[in-house]
N, C-alpha and C positions, 0 to 999 in steps of 0.2 A: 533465756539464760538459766545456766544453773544454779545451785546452791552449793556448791564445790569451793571447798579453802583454799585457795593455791599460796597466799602467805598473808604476812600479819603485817600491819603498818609499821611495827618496828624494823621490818625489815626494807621498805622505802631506803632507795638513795635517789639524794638532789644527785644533780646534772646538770656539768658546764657544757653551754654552747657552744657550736662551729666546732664540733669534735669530730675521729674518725668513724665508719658506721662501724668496723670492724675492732674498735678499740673498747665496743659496748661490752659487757660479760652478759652471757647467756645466761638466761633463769633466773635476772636481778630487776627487779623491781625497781622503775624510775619513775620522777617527780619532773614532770615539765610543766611550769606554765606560758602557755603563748601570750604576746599581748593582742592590742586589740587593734588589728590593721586591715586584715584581709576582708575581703567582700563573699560572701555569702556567693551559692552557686546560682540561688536564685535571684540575688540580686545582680549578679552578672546577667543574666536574662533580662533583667529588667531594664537596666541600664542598656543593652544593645538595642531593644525595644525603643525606647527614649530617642536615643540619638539617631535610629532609625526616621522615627516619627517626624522629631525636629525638624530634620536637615532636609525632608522631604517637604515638609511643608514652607519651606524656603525653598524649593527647586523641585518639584514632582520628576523630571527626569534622573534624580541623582538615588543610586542606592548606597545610603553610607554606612561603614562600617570600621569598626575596629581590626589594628593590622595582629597578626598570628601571636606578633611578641609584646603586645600591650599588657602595662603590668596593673592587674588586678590587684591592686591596695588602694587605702582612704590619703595614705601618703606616700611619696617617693622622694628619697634624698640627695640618690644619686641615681646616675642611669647611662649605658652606653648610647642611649640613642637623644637623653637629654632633655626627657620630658620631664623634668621633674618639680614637686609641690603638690599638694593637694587634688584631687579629683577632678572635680572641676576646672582648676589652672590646667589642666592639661589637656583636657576634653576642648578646651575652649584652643588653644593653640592648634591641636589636631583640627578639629573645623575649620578656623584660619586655613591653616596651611596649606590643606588638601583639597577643601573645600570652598575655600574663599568666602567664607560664611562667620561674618561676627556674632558670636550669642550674647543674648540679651541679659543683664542684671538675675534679672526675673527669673530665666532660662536656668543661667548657672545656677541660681540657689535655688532652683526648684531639683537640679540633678543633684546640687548636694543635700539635699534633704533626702531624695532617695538613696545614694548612695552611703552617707550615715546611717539610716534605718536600717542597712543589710551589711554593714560593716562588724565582723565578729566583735564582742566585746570579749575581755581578759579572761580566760580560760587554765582552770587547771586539769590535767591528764595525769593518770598515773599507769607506767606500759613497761612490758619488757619485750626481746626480743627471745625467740626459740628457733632449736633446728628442725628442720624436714628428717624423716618425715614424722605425719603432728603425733603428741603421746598424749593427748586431750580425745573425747571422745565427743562424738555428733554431740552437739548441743550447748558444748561447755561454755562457747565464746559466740552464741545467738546465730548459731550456722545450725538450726536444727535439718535445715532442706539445703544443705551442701552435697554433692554428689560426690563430692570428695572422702567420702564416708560411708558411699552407697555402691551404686551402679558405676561409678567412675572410681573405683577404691585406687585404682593403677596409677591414677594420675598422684598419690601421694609418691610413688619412685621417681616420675619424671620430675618432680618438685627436687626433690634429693639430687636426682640428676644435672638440675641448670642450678644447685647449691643456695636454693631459696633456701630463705627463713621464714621466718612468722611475726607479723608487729600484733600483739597482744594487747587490748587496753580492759582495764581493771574496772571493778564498782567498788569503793568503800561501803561492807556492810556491815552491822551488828551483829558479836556474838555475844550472847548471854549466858554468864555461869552464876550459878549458886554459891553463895561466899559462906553462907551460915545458914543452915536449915533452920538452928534450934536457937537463936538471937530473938530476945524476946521484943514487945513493941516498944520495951524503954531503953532502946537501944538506937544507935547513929554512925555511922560512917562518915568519919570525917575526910575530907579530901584533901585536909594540909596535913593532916598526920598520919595517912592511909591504913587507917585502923579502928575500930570500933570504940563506942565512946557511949558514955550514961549523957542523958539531958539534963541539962541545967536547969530547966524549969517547965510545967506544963503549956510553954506556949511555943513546945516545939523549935527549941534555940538550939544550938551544939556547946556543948557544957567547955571545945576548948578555946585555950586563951588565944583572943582575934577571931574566932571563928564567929561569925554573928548572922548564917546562913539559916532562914527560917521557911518552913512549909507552911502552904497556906491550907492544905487539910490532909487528912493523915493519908491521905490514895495516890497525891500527888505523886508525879512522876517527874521526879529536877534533875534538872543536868548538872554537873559541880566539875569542873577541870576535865570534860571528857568521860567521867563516871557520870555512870544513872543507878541510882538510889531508889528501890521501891520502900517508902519507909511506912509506918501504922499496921505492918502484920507481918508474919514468917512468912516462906522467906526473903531476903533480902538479898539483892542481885548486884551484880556488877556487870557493864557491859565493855567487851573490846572490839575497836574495829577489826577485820579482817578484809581480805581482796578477796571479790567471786570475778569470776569471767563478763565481761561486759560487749566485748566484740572483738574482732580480729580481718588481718587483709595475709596474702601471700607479698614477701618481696624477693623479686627477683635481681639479681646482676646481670648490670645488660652494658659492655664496657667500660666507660668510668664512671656512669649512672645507675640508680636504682630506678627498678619498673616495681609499681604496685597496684594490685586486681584482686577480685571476687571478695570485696570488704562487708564483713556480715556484725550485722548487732546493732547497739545504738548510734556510733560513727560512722561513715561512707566513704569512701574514697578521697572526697575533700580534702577531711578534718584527718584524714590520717596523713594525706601526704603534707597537709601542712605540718604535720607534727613532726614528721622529718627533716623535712626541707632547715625548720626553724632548728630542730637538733642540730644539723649539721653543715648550718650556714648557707645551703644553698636555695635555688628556684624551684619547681615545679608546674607541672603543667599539662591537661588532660592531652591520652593519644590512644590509640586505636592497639588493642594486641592480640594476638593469635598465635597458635604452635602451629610447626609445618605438615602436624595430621590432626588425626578428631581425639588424640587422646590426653591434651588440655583442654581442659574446658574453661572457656571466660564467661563470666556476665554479662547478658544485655550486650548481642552483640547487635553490632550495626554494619550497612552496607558501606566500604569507604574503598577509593580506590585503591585495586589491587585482591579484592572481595570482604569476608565478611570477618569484621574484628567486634572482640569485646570492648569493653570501658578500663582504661587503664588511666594510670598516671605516671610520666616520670620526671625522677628528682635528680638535679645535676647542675653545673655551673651553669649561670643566665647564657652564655655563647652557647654551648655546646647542646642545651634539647632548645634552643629559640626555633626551629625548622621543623624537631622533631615531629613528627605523623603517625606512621604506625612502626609495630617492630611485629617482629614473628621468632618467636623462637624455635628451638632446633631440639624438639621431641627425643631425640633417638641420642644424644650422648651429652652430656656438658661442655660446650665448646670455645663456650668463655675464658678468655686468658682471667688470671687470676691478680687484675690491676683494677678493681672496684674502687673505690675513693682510699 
């Protein structure tokens, strides 16, 4: 990642949920936080693992498995298909049912003990959305080895072309400025009155009235409302947050769902589509994507029928990606009707 400004925390906006994706304003900085439901991608591995294990060791000829539209959270409240409750309440019904297999006490709270330990805890993000094609250069958003930048530079038109955007997610970092070079050391900034102040006494007090914030030696470094104070020498600093680039995915329109792929930085494809999905009310769910020649390039691609696709995800009502598989887009023109959520 770089050290590039792209805005200041003052400029954050919160964000109501289950909104339109196209009602976002572009180049605005948003405040999402998820809660804490979804299962880790590892512990989806784990958990298949498990149930695997189990069911076989109750019946060596059965290979059990989880169906296509099983919903990866620690809860469920409602559901078209009706498994809903807890992790386990539902793990345990699916074996019943399909399996004719009761799991034991023991069993269930041993899947729910894994399945808690890979359960996301409460998450905050802060993202905007941008257009194609990108006006960030190699490295801004932790893509320093994107070919999207390099040797594939074309493929930022065909981006433009299928009317992708860009989901952006941000770092909160410190900037530091010089408030007063020439403030001598019997001098204080105080943070209820945002302004410089004499000491009331040599043991390091703030001389204003209620202010009763003290150093424990003069080098310390205090945090006071967000200000950091170098106090006991010239000069004296103030710091503000700012936004550097932290990571980024392509999204695409793919008829009334979003497709998203090639997620570079410290988020992955996961955590990005979850950020979606929860923006805008809906499901998601990994699938296989390719363009109709070589000049999209995906991630990590894999062998899946129909040949070889990258790692995508799409975002859309639980009905309508519950089958999804792979998609392929259409390199050579925009062919997408213009009915995306």
């Amino acid at each position: 990642m770089s050290d590039k400004i792209w805005y200041s925390e003052t400029d954050i906006q919160e964000i109501e949920l289950e909104m339109n994706y196209r009602d976002l304003e572009l180049n605005t900085p948003y405040h999402i936080t998820l809660p804490a439901n979804d299962i880790t991608e590892e512990g989806i591995s784990y958990i298949n693992q498990w149930f695997f294990e189990t069911i076989y060791n109750y019946d060596g000829r059965r290979r059990a498995k989880f169906p296509g539209w099983w919903r990866w959270k620690w809860l469920i409240t409602k559901s078209a298909h009706k498994y809903v409750g807890t992790m386990p309440k539902r793990i345990s019904k699916w074996a019943y049912k399909n399996y004719n297999i009761r799991l034991t006490p023991t069993e269930l709270a041993e899947v729910g003990t894994l399945t808690k330990t890979h359960t996301i805890e409460d998450a905050d993000y802060v993202f905007d959305i941008t257009s194609t094609p990108p006006t960030w250069i190699k490295g801004d958003f932790g893509d320093p080895d994107s070919c999207y930048f390099g040797i594939n530079i074309d493929a930022q038109d065909v981006l433009q072309s299928l009317n992708a955007t860009a989901l952006r997610i941000f770092q909160p970092n410190p900037i530091t400025k010089v408030i007063d070079r020439h403030i001598a050391q019997t001098m204080w900034l105080c943070h209820k009155q945002e302004k410089v102040v004499t000491l009331a006494t040599t043991q390091f007090g703030c001389s204003c009235e209620g202010c009763r914030e003290t150093l424990k030696s003069n080098w310390q470094l205090e945090k006071l409302h967000g200000q950091y104070i170098w106090w006991g020498g010239v000069p004296i600093y103030k710091t503000t947050p700012a936004l550097t680039g932290w990571g980024r995915c392509w999204v695409v329109p793919h008829e009334t769902n979003l497709v998203i792929f090639n997620a570079y930085g410290k988020y992955q494809l996961f955590a990005l589509a979850r950020i979606l999905a929860t923006l805008l009310g809906l499901s998601y769910r990994p699938i296989g994507v390719k363009g109709n020649d070589e000049s999209l390039w995906i991630n990590i691609s894999h062998m899946r029928s129909g040949g070889s696709y990258g790692n995508g995800y799409i975002i859309g009502e639980y009905e309508a990606i519950t089958n999804a598989a792979n998609i392929e887009f259409d390199c050579s023109a925009a062919i997408y009707e213009d009915t995306f959520l």
